[in-house]
C-alpha positions as CSV (number, residue, x, y, z in Angstrom):
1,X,-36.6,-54.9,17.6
2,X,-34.8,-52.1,16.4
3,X,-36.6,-50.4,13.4
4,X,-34.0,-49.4,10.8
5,X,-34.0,-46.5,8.8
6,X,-33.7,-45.8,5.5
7,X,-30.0,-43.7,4.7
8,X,-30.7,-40.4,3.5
9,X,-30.9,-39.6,-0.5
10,X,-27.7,-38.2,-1.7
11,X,-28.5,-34.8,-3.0
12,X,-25.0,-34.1,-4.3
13,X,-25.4,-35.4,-7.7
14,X,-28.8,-35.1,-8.8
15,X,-28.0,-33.7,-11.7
16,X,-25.0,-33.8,-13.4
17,X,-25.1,-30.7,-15.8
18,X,-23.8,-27.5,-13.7
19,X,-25.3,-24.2,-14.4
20,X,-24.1,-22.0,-17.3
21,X,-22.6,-18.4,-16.5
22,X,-23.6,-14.9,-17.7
23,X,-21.3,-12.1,-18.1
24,X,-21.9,-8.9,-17.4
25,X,-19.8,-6.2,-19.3
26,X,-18.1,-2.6,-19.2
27,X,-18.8,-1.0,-22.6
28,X,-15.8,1.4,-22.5
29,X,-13.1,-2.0,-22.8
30,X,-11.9,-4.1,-25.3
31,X,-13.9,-7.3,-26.0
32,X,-12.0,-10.0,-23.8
33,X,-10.7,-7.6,-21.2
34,X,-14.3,-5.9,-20.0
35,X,-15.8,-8.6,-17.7
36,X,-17.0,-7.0,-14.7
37,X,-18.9,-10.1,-12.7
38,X,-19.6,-13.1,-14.2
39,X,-22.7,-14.9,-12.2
40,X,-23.9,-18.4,-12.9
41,X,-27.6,-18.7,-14.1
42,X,-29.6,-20.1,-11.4
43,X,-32.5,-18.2,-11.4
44,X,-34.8,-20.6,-14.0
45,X,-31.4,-20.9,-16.4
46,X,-31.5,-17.0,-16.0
47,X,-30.5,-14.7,-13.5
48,X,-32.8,-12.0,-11.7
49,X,-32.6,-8.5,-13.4
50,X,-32.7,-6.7,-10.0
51,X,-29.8,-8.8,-8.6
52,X,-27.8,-8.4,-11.8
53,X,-28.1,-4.9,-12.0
54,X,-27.7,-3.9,-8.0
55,X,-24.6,-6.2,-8.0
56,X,-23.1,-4.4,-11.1
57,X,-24.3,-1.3,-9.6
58,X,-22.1,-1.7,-6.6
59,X,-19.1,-2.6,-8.9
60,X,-19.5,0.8,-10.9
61,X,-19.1,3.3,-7.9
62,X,-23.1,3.2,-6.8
63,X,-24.3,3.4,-10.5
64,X,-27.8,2.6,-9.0
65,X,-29.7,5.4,-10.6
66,X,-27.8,6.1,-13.9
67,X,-26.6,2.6,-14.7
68,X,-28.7,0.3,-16.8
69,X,-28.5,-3.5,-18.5
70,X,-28.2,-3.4,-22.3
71,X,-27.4,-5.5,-25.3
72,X,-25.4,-4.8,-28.3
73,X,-26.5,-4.3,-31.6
74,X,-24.6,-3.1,-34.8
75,X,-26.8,-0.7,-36.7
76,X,-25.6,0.9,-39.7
77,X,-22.1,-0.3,-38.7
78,X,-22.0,1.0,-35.7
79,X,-22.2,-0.2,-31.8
80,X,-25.5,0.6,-30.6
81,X,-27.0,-0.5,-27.3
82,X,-30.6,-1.3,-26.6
83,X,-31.4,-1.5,-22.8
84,X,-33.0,-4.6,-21.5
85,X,-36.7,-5.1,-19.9
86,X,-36.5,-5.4,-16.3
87,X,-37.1,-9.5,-16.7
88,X,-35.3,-12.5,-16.4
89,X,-31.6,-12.5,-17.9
90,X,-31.2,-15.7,-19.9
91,X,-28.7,-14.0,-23.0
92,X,-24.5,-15.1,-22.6
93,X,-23.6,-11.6,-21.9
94,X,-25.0,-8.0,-21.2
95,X,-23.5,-4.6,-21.1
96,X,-24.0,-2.3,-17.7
97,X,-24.0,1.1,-19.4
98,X,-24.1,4.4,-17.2
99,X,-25.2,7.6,-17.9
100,X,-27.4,8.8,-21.1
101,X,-28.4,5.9,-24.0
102,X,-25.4,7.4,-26.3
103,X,-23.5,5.7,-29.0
104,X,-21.0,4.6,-29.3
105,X,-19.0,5.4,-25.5
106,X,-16.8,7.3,-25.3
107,X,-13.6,5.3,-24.7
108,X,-11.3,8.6,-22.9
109,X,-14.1,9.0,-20.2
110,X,-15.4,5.6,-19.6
111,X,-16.6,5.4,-15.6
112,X,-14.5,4.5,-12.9
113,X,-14.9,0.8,-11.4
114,X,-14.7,-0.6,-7.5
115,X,-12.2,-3.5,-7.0
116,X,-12.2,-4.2,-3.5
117,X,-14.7,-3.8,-0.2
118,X,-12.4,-1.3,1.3
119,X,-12.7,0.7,-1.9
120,X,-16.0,0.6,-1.8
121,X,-18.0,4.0,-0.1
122,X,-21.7,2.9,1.2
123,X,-24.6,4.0,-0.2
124,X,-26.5,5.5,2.4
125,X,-28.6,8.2,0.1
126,X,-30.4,4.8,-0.8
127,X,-32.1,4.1,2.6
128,X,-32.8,8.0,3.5
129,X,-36.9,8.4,3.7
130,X,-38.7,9.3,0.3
131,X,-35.6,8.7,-1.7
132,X,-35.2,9.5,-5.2
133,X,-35.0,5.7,-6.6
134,X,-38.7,5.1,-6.8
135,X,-39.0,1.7,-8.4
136,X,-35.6,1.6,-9.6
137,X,-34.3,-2.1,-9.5
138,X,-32.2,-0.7,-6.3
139,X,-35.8,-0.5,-4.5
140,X,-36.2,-4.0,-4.0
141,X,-33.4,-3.6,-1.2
142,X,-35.4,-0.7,0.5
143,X,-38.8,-2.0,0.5
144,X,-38.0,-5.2,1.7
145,X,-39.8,-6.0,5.1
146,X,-38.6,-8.4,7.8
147,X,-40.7,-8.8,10.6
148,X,-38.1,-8.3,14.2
149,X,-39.4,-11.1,17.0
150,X,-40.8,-9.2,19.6
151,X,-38.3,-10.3,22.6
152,X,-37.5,-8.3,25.6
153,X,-34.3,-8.4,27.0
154,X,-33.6,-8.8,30.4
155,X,-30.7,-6.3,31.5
156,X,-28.3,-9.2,32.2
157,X,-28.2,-9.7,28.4
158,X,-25.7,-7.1,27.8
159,X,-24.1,-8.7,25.8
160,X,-25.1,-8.5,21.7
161,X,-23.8,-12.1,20.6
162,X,-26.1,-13.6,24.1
163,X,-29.2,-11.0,22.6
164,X,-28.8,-12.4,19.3
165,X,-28.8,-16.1,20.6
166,X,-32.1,-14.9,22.0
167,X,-33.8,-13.7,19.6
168,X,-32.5,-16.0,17.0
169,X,-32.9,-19.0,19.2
170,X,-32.6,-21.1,15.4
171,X,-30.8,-21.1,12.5
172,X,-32.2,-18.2,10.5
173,X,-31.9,-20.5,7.1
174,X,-32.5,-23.8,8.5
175,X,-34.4,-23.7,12.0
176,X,-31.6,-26.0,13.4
177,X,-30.9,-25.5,16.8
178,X,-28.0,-27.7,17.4
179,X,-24.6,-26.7,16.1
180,X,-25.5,-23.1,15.7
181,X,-23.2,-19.9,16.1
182,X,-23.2,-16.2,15.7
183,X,-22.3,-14.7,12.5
184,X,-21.4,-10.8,11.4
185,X,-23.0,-9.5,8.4
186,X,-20.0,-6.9,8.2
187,X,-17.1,-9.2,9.5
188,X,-15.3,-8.1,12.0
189,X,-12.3,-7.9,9.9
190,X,-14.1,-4.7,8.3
191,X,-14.2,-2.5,11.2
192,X,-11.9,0.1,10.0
193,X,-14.6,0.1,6.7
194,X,-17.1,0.2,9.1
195,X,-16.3,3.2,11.1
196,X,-15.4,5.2,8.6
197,X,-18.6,4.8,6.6
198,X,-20.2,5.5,9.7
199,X,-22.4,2.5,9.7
200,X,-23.6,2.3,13.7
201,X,-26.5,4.6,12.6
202,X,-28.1,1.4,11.7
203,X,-27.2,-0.7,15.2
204,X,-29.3,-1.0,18.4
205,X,-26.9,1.4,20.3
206,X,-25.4,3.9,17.5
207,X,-22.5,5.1,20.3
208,X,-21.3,1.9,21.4
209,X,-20.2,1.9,25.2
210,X,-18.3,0.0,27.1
211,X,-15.1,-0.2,25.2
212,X,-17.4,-2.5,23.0
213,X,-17.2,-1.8,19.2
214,X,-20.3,-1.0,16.8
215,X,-19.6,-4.1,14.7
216,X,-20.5,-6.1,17.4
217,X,-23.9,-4.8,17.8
218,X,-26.5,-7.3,17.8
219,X,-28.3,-5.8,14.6
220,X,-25.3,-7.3,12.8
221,X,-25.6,-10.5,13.5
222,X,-27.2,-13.6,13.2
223,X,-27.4,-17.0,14.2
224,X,-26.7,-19.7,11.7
225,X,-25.3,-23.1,11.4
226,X,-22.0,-23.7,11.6
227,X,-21.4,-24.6,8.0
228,X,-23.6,-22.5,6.6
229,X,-21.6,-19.6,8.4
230,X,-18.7,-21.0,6.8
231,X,-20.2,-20.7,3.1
232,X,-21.2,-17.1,3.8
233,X,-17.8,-16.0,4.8
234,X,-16.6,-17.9,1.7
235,X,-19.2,-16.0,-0.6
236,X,-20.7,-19.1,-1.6
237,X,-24.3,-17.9,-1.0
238,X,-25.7,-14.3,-0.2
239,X,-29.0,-13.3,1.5
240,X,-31.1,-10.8,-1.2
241,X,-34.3,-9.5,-1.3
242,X,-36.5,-10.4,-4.8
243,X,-39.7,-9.9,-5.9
244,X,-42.3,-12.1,-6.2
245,X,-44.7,-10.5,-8.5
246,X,-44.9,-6.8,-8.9
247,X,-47.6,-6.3,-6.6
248,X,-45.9,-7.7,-3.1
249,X,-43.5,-6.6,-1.4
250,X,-40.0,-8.0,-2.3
251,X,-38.9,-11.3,-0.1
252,X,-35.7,-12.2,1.8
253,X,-33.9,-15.4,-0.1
254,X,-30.9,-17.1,0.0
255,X,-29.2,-16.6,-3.1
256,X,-26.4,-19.2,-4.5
257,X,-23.1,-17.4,-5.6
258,X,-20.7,-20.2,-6.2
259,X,-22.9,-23.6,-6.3
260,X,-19.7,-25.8,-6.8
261,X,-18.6,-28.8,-8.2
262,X,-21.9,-30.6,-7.0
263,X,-25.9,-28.8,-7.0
264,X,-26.1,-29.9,-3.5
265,X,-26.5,-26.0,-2.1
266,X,-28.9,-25.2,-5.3
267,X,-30.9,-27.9,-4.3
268,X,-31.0,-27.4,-0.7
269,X,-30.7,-23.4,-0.4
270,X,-31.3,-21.5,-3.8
271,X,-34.4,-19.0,-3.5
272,X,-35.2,-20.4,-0.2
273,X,-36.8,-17.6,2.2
274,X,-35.2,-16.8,5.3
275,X,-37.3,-17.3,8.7
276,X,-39.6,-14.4,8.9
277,X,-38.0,-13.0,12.4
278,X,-35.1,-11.6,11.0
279,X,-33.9,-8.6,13.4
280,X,-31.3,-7.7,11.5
281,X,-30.7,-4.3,10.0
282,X,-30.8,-4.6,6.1
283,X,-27.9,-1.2,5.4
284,X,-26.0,-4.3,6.8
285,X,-27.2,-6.8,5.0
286,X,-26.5,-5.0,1.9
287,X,-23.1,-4.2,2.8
288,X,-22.0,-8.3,3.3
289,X,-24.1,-8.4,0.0
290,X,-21.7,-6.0,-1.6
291,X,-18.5,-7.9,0.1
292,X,-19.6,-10.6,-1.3
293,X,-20.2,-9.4,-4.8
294,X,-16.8,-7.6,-5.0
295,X,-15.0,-10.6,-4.2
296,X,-16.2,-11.6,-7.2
297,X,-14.8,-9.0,-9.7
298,X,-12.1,-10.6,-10.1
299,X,-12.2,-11.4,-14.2
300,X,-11.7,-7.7,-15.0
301,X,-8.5,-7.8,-13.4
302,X,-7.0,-10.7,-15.7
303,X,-7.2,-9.7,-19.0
304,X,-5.0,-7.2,-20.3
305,X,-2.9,-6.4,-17.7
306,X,-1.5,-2.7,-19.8
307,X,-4.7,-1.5,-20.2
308,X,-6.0,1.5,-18.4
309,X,-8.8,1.8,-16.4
310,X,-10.4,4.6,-14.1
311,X,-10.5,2.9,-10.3
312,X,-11.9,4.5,-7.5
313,X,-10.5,3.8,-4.4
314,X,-9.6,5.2,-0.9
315,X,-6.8,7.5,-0.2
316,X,-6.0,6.6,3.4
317,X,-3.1,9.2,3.9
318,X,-6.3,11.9,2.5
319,X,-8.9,9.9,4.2
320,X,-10.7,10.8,0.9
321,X,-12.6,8.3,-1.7
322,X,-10.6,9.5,-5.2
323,X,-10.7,8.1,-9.2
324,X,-7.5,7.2,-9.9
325,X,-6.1,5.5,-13.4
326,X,-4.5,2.7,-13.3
327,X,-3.5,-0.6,-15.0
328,X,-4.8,-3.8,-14.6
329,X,-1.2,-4.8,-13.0
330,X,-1.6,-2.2,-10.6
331,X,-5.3,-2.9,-10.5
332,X,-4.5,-6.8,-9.5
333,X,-1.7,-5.4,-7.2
334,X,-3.7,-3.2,-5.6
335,X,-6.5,-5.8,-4.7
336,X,-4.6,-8.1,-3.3
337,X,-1.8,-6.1,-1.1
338,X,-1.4,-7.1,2.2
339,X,-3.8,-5.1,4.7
340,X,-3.8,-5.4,8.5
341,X,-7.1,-5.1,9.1
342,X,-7.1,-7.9,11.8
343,X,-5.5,-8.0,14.8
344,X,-4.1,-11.3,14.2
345,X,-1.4,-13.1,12.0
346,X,-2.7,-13.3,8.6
347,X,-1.6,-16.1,6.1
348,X,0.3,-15.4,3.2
349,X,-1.3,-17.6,1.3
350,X,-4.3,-16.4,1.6
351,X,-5.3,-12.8,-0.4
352,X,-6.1,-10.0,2.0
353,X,-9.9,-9.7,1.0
354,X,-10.5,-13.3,1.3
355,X,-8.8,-13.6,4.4
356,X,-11.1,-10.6,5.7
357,X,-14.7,-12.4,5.0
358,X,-13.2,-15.5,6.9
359,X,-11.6,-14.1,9.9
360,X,-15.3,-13.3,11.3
361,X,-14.8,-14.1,14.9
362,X,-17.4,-12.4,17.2
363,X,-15.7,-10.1,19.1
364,X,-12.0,-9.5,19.5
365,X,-9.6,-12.1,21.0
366,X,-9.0,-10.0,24.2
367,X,-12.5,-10.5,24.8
368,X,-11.4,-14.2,26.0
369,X,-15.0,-15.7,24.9
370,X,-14.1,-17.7,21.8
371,X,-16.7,-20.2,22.2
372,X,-18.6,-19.3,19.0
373,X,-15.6,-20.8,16.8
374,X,-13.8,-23.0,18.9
375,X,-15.8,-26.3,17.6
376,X,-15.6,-27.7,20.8
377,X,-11.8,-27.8,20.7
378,X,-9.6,-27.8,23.9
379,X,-6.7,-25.3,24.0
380,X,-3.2,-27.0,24.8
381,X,0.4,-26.1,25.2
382,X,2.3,-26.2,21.3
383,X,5.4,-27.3,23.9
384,X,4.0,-30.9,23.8
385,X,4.3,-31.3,20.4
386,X,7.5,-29.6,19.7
387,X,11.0,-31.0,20.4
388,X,12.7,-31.4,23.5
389,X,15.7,-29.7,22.2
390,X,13.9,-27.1,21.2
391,X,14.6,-24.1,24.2
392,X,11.3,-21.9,25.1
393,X,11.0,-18.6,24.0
394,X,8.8,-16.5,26.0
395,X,5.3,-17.6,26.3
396,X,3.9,-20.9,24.8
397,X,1.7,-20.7,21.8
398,X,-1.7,-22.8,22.4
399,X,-2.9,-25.3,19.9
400,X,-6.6,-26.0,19.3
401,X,-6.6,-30.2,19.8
402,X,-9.9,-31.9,19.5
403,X,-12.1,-34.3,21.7
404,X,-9.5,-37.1,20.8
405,X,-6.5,-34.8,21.3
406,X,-6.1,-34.8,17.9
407,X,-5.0,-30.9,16.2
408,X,-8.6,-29.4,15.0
409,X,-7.5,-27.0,11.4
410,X,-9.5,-23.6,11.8
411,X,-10.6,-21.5,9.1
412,X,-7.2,-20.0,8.2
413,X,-5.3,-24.0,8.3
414,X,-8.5,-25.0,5.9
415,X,-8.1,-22.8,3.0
416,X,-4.6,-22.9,3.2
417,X,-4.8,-26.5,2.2
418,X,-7.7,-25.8,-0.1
């Protein structure tokens, strides 16, 4: 007799009322065109202050030390703003304020913004030994401990994606073993950011060899779940260190960015801790952290599209990082130009930075290992499917086809449906 059991409980809608938002404000801007991130309050109907302020931090050029969360307050007629305790945010709105606690800002000087990842200069001062942020909410990022599995390697795993299989062995959110595949913190997509903000000083091997590049390192990867990799390349969740109380050390969670149209990934994933053997290096964590934060800016860029606003972005002809002024059309143009950052055809649906946290294959395709992604599809000739009429042109495309030879959509063939 075959015991039956019982289907699972649908998670999807166990409660119907989605989780408000929380703006987070530049003081220097109209009211209605000054929304730097808006973040959804799933932190206890609050967010965490240390998340809030890092993530605004990253938006206003590295404000970690001089920026701080405020509220405004009309004294005597006049804008005044009272900094906020370092609790939970549960208020509709807060101002991120930089510099000295003067009123009102000054609106000729106000401080230049990040719009985009490549934009965006790393922090390194942050992680140097005895550094100057002390207990700064920035700290909760440097004083957060994983604990590295203590593996050796045997010499034939030469390989970083094979090391990190490894020493992962599990999904590092779930423990799943099945369905499982590598996934970069700093997509691959990023390499040009990642070279030039000289970021293999936090990999195994800081001079890669082999014709291999640093991005691939194995301290910049980890193993996941398929669909879990998917949400992180979509910015759905982040990993983030926060405090339990304010005498332990600060833990490694799973944070919820967009929860969706159902509380499914709340329920399931929101302030869950990672598995405690996390080899990863945390620079690198906090630098998908910040990808994924940035991709999130977007509601400055929509109001007001005349108004000026200081922008600091990278002059590739100078190979400098420069504060330039510009409009919020230029701003919105400048975001979503077309990059080449990967070696393959991009969509032209899609916008560049999106495109860029997706396109997170492990390695490069000349590599010829594209296991991790394939989702157990079989490559065929396009020639099959196209007309007979139709003359060749060179080589034949290949199309992904499925275990039922039917076409399997990738990432790129997904969200251009979406």
């Amino acid at each position: 007799m075959v015991v039956i059991r019982p289907k699972l409980t649908d998670i999807s809608q166990q409660e119907a009322r989605p989780p408000r938002v929380v703006d987070f404000l530049h003081p220097a801007y109209p009211d209605g065109a000054n929304v730097l991130l808006t973040l959804y309050a799933v932190d206890d109907d609050g967010i965490d202050y240390d998340f809030a302020h890092t993530a605004c931090g990253i938006i206003c050029n590295n404000a970690f030390a001089e920026g701080w969360l405020a509220r405004r307050l009309q004294v005597d007629g006049h804008d005044t703003y009272q900094p906020v305790p370092r609790e939970l945010l549960k208020d509709e709105s807060y101002y991120f304020c930089v510099g000295q606690n003067t009123s009102p800002f000054d609106l000729a000087s106000p401080y230049p913004i990040v719009t985009r990842f490549d934009d965006w200069e790393f922090p390194h001062q942050i992680w140097a030994p005895n550094s100057e942020y002390g207990e700064r909410p920035i700290s909760t990022w440097t004083r957060c401990q994983i604990s590295p599995r203590g593996t050796e390697y045997p010499g034939a795993l030469s390989d970083p994606k094979m090391v990190i299989r490894t020493r992962d062995r599990t999904c590092r959110v779930t423990t799943c073993s099945e369905a499982t595949e590598v996934a970069h913190l700093v997509p691959s997509a990023n390499a040009s950011w990642f070279d030039r903000n000289r970021m293999t000083r936090y990999c195994s091997s800081p001079i890669p060899s082999g014709g291999r590049s640093g991005i691939d390192d194995d301290k910049n990867g980890v193993l996941l779940r398929r669909d879990l990799h998917w949400l992180l390349d979509a910015a759905r969740f982040v990993f983030v260190p926060k405090r339990q109380d304010d005498e332990g050390n600060p833990v490694l969670l799973v944070h919820v960015l967009q929860p969706g149209a159902t509380t499914e990934l709340l329920h399931l994933y929101h302030n869950r801790a990672l598995q405690s053997a996390l080899s990863v290096a945390m620079p690198l964590l906090f630098a998908r952290f910040a990808l994924s934060i940035l991709k999130s800016a977007a509601p400055f860029l929509s109001a007001g599209e005349q108004q000026q606003c200081k922008v600091r972005v990278f002059d590739s002809a100078a190979s400098k990082y420069r504060v330039r002024t510009m409009t919020r059309g230029e701003m919105t143009a400048h975001r979503t130009k077309s990059r080449s950052m990967s070696p393959r055809k991009r969509s032209k649906a899609m916008d560049g930075e999106d495109l860029a946290a997706l396109d997170s294959d492990w390695g490069s395709s000349s590599s010829g290992d594209r296991n991790e992604d394939s989702w157990c599809a079989t490559e065929i000739s396009e020639a099959e499917s196209d007309s007979a009429n139709q003359p060749e042109r060179g080589r034949p495309r290949k199309r992904k086809r499925g275990w039922n030879n039917s076409p399997v959509l990738d990432y790129k063939s997904w969200s251009a449906l979406l």
